[in-house]
C-alpha positions in Angstrom: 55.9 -25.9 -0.2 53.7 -23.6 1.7 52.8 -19.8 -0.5 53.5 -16.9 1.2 50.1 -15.5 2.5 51.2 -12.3 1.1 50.9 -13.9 -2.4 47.6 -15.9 -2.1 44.6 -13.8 -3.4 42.9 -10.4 -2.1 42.1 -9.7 1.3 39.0 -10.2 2.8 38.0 -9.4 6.8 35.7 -12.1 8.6 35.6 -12.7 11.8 33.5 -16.0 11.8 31.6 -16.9 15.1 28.6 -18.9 16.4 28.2 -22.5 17.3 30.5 -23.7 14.0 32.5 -22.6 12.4 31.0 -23.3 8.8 27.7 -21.8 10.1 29.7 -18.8 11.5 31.9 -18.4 8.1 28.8 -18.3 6.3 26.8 -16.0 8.4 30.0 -13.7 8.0 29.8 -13.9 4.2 26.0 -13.6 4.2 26.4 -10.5 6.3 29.2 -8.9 3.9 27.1 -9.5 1.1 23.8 -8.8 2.1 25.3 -5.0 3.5 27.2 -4.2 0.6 30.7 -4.3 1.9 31.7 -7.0 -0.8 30.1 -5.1 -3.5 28.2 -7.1 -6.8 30.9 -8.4 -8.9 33.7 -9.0 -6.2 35.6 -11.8 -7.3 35.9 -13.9 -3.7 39.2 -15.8 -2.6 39.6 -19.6 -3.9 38.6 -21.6 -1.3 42.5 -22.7 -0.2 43.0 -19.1 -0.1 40.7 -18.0 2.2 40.9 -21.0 4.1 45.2 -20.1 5.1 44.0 -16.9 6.0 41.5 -18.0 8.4 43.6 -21.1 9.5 40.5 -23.0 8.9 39.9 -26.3 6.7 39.8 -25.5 3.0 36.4 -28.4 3.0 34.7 -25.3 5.1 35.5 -22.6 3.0 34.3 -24.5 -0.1 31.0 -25.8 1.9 30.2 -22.1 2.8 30.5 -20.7 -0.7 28.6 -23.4 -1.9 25.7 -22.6 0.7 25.8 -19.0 -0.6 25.6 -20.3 -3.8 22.8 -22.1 -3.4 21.2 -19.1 -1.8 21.7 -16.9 -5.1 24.0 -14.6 -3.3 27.2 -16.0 -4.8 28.1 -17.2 -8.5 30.9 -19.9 -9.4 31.8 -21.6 -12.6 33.9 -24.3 -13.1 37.4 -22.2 -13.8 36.4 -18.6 -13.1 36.4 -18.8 -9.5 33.3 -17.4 -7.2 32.0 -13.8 -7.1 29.5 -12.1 -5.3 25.9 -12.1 -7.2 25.0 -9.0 -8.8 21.8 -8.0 -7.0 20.5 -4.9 -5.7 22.2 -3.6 -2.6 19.8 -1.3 0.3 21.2 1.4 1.7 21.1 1.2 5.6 17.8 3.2 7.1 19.6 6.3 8.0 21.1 6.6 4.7 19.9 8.4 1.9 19.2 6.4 -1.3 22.0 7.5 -3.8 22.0 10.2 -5.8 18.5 11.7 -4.5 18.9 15.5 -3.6 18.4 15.6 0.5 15.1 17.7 1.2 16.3 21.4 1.5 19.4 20.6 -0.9 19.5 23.7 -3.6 18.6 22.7 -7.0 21.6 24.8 -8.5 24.8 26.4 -6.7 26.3 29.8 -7.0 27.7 29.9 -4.6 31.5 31.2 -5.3 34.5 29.4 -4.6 34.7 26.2 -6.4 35.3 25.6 -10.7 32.9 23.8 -12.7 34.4 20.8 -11.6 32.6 19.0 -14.6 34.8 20.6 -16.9 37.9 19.2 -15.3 40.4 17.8 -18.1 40.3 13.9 -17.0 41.8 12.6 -20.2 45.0 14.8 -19.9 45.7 14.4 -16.8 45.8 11.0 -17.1 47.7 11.3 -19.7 50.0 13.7 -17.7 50.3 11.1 -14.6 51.1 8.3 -16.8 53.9 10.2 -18.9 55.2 11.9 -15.3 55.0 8.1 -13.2 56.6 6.7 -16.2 59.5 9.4 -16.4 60.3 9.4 -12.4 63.2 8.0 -10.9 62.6 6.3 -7.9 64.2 8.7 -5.1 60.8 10.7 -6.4 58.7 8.4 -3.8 60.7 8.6 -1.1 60.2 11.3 1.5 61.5 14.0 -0.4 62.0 18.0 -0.1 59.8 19.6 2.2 59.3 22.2 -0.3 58.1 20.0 -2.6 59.4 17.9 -6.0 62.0 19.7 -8.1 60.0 19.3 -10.9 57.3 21.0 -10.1 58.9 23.5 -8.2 60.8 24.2 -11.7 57.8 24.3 -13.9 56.1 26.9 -11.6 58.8 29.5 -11.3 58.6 29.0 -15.5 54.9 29.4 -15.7 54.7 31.9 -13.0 57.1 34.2 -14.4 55.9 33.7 -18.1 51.9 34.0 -17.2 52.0 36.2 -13.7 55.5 38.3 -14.2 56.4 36.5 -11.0 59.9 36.9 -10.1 60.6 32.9 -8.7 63.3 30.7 -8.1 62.6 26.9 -7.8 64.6 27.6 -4.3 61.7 29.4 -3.2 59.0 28.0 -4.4 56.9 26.1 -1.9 54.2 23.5 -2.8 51.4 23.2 -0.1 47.9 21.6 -0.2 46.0 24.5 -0.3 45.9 28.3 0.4 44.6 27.7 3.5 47.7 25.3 4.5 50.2 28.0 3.1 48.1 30.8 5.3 48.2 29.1 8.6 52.1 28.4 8.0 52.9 32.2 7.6 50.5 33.1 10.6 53.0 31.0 12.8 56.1 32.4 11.5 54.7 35.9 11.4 53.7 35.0 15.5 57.2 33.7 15.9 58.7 36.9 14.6 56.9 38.8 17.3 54.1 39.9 15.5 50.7 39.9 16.7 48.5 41.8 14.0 47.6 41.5 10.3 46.1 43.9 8.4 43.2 42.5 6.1 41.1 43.3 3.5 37.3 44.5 5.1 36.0 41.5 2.6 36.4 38.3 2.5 36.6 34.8 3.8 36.2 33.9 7.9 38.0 30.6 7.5 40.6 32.3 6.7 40.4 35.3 9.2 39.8 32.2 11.7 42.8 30.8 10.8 45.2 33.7 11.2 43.7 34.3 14.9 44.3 30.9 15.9 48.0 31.2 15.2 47.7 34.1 17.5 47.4 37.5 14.8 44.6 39.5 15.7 43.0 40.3 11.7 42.3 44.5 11.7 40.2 45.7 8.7 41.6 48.1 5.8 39.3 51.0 4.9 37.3 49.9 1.6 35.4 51.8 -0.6 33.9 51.6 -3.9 37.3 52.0 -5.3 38.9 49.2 -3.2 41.2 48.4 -0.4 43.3 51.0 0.8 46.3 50.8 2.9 46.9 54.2 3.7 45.8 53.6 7.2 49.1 51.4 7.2 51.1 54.1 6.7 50.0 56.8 8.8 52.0 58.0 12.1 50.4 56.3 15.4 48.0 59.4 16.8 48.7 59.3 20.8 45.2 60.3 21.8 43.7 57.5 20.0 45.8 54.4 21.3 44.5 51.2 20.7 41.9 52.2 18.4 41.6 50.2 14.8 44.0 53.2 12.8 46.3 53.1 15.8 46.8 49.1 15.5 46.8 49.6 11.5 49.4 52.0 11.8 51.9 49.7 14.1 51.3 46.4 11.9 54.2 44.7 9.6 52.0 42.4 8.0 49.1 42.8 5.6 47.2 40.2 3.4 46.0 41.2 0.0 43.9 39.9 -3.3 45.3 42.9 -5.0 44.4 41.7 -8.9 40.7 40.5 -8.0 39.5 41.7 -4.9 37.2 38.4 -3.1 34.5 39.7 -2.9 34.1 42.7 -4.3 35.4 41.8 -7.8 37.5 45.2 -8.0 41.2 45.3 -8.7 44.1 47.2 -6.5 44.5 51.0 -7.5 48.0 51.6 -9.3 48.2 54.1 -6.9 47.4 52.2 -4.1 49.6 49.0 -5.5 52.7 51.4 -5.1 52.0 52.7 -1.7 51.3 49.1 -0.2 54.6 48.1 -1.4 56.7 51.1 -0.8 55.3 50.9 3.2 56.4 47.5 2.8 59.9 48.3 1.8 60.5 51.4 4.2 59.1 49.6 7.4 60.5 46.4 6.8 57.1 45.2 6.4 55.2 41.7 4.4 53.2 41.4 1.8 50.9 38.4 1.5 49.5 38.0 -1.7 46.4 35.6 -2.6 46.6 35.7 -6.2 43.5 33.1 -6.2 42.4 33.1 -9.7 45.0 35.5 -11.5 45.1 33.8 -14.9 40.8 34.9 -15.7 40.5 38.4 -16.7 38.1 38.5 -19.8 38.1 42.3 -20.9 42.4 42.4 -20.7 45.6 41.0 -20.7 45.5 40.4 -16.4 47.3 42.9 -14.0 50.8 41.2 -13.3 51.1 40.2 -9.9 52.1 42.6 -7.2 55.3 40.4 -6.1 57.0 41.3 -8.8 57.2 45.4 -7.8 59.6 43.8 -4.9 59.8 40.3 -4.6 61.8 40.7 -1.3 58.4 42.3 0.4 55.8 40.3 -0.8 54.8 36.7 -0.5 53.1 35.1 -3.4 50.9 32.7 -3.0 48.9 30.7 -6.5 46.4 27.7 -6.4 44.8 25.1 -8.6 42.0 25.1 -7.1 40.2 27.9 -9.3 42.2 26.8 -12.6 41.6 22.9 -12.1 39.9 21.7 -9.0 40.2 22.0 -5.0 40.5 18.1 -4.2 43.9 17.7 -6.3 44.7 19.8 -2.8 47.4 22.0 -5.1 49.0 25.2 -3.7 52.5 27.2 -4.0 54.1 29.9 -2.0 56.8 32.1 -4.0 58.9 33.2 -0.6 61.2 35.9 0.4 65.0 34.9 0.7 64.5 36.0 4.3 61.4 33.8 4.7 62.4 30.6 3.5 64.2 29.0 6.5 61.6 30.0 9.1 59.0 28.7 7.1 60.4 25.3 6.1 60.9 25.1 10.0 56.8 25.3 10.8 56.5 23.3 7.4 57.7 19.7 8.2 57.8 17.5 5.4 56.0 17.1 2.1 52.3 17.7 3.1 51.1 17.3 -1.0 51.2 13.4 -2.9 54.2 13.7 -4.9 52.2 11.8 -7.7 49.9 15.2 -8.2 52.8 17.4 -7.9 54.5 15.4 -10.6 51.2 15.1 -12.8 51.2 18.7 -12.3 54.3 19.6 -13.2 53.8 16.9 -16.3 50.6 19.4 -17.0 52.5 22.4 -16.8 55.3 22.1 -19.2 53.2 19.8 -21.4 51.3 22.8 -22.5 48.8 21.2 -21.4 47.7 23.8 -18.4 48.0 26.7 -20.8 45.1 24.6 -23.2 42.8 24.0 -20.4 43.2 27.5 -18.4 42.3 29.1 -22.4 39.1 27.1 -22.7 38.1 27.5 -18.9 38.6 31.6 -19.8 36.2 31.2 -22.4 34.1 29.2 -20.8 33.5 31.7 -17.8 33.6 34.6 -20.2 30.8 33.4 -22.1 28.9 32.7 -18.6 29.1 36.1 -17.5 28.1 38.1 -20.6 25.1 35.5 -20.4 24.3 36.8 -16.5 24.7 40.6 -17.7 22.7 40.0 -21.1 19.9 38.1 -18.5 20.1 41.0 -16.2 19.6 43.7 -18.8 16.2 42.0 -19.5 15.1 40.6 -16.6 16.1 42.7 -14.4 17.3 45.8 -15.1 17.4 47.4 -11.5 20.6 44.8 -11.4 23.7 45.6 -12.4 27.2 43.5 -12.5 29.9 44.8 -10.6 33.7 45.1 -10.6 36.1 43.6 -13.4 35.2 41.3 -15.9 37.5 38.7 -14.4 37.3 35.4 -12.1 34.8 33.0 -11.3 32.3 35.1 -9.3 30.3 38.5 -10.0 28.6 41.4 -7.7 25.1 41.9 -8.5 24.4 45.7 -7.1 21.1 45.2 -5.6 18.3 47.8 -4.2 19.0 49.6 -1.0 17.4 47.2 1.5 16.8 43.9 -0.6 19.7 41.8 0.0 18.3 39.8 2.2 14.9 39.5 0.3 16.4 38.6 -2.1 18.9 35.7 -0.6 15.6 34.3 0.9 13.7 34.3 -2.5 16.9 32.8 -4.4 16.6 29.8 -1.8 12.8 29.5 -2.3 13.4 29.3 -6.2 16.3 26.0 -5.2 19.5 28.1 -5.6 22.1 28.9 -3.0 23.4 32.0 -3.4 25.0 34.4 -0.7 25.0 38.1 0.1 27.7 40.3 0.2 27.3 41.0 4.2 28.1 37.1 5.0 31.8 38.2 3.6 32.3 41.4 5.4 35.1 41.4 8.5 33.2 41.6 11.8 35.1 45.0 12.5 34.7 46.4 9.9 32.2 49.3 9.0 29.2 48.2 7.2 29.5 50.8 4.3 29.1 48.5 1.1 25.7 48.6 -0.9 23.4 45.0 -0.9 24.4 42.6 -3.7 25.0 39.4 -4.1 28.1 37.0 -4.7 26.9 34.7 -7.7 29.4 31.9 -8.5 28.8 31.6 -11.7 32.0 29.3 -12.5 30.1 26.4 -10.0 27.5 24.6 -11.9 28.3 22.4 -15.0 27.3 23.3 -18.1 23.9 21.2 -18.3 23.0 23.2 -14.7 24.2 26.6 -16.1 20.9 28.1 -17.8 18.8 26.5 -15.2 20.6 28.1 -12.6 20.5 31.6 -14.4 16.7 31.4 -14.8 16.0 31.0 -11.2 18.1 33.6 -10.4 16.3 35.6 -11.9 13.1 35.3 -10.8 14.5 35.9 -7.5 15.8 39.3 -8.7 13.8 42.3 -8.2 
């Protein structure tokens, strides 16, 4: 009785041709071998195996091997079946050798953005996907909610209301892969509704300025000072005699996206004052709130403002990620929605755009405790880091100074009038990639902000981290 190919072995891709087909075969497996795309220690298919795949004679298979054998590049033993050598395997030419830093390639990153990724809790999440693949019932890996699973949706509206004073229901809760995702999904819906403006912050990211444009919103920059953001502009009556000027568009917006407990850039936190303004002009025009809450749950000298959605939840659209708290590539967002907001954005949404696997690990992670553990040792991991950068700046270099909150994954460094850029180009001569404050600052927006620097200082591992404060340093005036 003839197996079912689907049950014969692994699956190997030849295409065997030349004058015979045992010479082609062989050149196919030399080929394979010799490149690296059947890496040292592959375990081959038995001769009869490979031989109903290709619909070739099983004599030509086993004469192959046994050339390749012969040549050193395979191994068989009576029993154990036959495996690919283990030998050294060359790169192609216009491939750099593994692990060898590309010429120009900084020595140490600080740039901001991105956790120590080193640090990520391997061991528990396993443990967490193992417990949560082991607990899930088997509807869980079928198409699913496009808001995302239950179970994580649940845990979230827990841990958000116990940790950010979020108000959440799992009903509107929205899992997304990324910020970035949930961004460009309210930019449609806000261009749906008519809108064709959003107010942002004067710093922070393009990509995400980019973003919002292509959905159609033109981004218009908030006054900022050394205070912060403020959104008074948003509130002010539309002056006649300056129509279409910056205040003009401000004043006749809806929409306005905020960072209001940790500014990015700037590392400074929403006034109270302004906090209460931004959302009463929300409530009286019938205006949104979008709130990036991007690393909420590292403040180091307090107990962390409470998020800003909970002053009106029907106003203000939260919006949490694991990228800060765990790492970007488990591709790990949420969106706490308006009632109102919820249809119109599972409309643009589709289905599921997030592996239900990481949202169930996740949600595993969440009620597990297991979240709350790692986010306390990340805090005082980062905490330790940035008393280490002020201590180092109070002795070697004391015309520094650290900006903004104690809080997050990133600090300020107040530089000299005039030395930013100096200083950007000595970092990179001293290996470290660091950027300025100006790379962040909207193109509209006035340049009023002193020089500094954005320094990461949540990037490198730990072995990296006193390397990378040392050259830092001696790019430092």
């Amino acid at each position: 009785m003839l197996e079912s190919r689907a049950t014969l072995g692994i699956d190997l891709h030849l295409a065997p041709s030349g004058p015979g087909l045992r010479r082609g075969l062989t050149d196919a497996l030399r080929d394979a071998v010799r490149t690296g795309r059947l890496a040292p220690g592959t375990r081959l298919p038995s001769s009869r195996t490979l031989a109903a795949d290709l619909g070739i004679a099983r004599n030509t298979v086993a004469e192959s091997y046994a050339d390749l054998v012969a040549e050193g590049r395979l191994t068989a033993r009576q029993g154990s079946g036959t495996w690919v050598a283990e030998r050294a395997v060359l790169p192609p030419p216009d491939r750099p050798a593994p692990h060898r830093r590309p010429p120009g390639h900084p020595a140490y990153d600080l740039v901001p953005g991105t956790p120590d990724l080193a640090s990520f809790p391997r061991a528990e999440w396993l443990k967490a996907a193992r417990r949560a693949l082991t607990a899930a019932p088997n509807e869980a890996l079928g198409y699913g909610d496009p808001r995302g699973r239950v179970e994580l949706r649940t845990a979230l509206a827990d841990y958000l209301s116990r940790a950010r004073g979020v108000r959440a229901d799992p009903e509107r809760v929205l899992v997304c892969p990324g910020f970035a995702h949930g961004l460009g999904l309210l930019a449609k819906v806000l261009h749906t509704r008519g809108l064709r403006t959003l107010a942002v912050e004067s710093y922070g990211l393009d990509a995400h300025w980019n973003l919002v444009e292509r959905a159609g919103l033109r981004t218009l920059p908030l006054p900022f000072d050394e205070r912060g953001t403020s959104p008074q502009p948003l509130d002010s009556p539309r002056q006649r005699s300056t129509a279409g000027s910056l205040l003009d568009d401000l004043a006749a917006t809806r929409a306005v996206l905020l960072t209001p407990g940790h500014q990015f850039p700037t590392g400074v936190a929403l006034r109270p004052v302004h906090r209460a303004a931004v959302v009463d002009w929300a409530r009286r025009t019938g205006g949104l709130i979008l709130e990036d809450d991007y690393d909420g749950e590292f403040r180091y000298d307090r107990q962390p403002v409470g998020a800003l959605q909970d002053l009106d939840p029907d106003h203000v659209v939260y919006l949490g990620t694991a990228s800060k708290s765990l790492a970007p590539g488990l591709r790990l967002a949420w969106m706490v929605l308006p009632p109102s907001l919820v249809p119109d954005v599972l409309r643009h949404a589709g289905g599921p755009a997030t592996g239900v696997l990481e949202q169930l690990t996740l949600a595993e992670f969440l009620t597990s405790g297991a979240y709350d553990r790692h986010v306390r040792a990340a805090r005082l991991r980062y905490r330790r880091r940035r008393d280490e950068l002020v201590a180092a700046l109070a002795e070697h270099a004391p015309d520094v100074r650290a900006t903004g909150i104690a809080a997050g994954l990133h600090a300020v460094l107040r530089l000299p009038p005039g030395t930013e850029q100096p200083v950007v180009r000595a970092a990179t001569w001293q290996g470290v990639a660091v950027h300025g404050i100006s790379r962040y600052r909207h193109p509209a927006a006035p340049a009023r902000h002193p020089d500094a620097l954005v320094v990461g200082y949540g990037t490198p591992p730990d072995h990296a981290w006193a390397g990378s404060l040392e050259a830092l340093c001696k790019a430092l005036p």
